[in-house]
N, C-alpha and C positions, 0 to 999 in steps of 0.2 A: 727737358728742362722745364720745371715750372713756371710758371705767369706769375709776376707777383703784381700790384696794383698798392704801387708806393704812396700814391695819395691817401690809401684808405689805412697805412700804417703809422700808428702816434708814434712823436717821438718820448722818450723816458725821460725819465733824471733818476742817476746810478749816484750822484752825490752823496754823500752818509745825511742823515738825521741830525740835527745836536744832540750832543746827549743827554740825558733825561727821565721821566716818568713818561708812559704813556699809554694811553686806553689803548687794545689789542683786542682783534679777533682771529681766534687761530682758522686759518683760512688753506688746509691742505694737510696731510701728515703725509710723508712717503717712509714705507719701511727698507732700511736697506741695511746692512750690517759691515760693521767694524771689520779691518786688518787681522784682528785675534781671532777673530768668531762670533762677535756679541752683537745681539739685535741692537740697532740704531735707529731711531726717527726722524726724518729730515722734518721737521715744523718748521711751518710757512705762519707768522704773525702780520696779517695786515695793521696797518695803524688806520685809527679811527680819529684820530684828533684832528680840527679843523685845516690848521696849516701844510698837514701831511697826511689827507686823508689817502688813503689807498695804497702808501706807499709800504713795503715789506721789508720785514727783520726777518733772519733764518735764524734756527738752535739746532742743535743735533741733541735727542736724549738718548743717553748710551744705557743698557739695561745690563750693568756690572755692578760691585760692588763700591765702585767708586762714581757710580751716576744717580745711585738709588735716591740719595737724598736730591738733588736737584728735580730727580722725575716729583720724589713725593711733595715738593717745594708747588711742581705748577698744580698737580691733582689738588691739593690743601687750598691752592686760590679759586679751584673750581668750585670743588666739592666742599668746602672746610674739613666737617668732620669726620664724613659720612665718604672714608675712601673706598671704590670699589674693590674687589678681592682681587678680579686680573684685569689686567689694561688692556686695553682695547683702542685703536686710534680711535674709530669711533666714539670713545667718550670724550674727547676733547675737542674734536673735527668742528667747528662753529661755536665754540664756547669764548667767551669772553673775559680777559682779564686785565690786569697791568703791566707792563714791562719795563724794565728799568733797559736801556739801552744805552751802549758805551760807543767810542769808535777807537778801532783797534788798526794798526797798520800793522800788512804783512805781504813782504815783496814790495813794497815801496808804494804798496797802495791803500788807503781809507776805507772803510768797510765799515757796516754797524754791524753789532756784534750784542747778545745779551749775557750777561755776566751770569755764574754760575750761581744757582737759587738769586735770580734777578725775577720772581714771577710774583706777585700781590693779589689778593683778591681786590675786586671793584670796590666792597662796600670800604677798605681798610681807610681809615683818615690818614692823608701824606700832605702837609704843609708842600710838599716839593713836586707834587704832580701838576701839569699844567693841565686837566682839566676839571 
């Protein structure tokens, strides 16, 4: 049975975010695939903004034809124009953008959650982003 050494473990806050704009760094992609057969991306979005720094939002990008536009939604706030030909986690692994973040209950519990094409690039002007 392992040692563990409690003192040296933080505790979290699993609370939701308000919901909002907010600076994001994608901080992780895991490839895993959907129930039908379709490649899926777990993204890991850190938040960057003061009151919430470090805290994480998850997306799953589905590579069907019902996900294609959301995938091309976050690559457009990477890249704007210039999208590359095939995706690569690694083109987005450390890139930085905007997210609009909601909170969504399911099972009677609070979660954030980003809405579908919820992705902005940094430079876009948003009267509504808090940073």
């Amino acid at each position: 049975m392992p040692k563990v050494n409690w003192n040296a473990v933080e505790d979290q806050d699993f609370t939701p975010v308000p919901e909002g704009k907010y600076e994001a760094i994608i901080d992780g992609v895991e490839v895993k695939e959907t129930q039908k057969g379709d490649e899926m991306w777990l993204v890991h979005f850190k938040l960057l903004n003061e009151n919430y720094k470090n805290r994480q939002v998850l997306t799953n990008l589905v590579f069907n034809e019902g996900g294609y536009v959301n995938i091309k939604k976050l690559y457009s706030a990477i890249f704007g124009t210039k999208l590359p030909k095939n995706c690569e986690t690694s083109d987005i692994d450390g890139e930085k953008v905007a997210i609009d973040v909601v909170i969504t209950e399911y099972n009677g519990k609070k979660y954030n959650n980003i809405p579908y094409a919820g992705f902005y690039a940094l430079n876009e002007d948003n009267e509504e982003a808090p940073f």
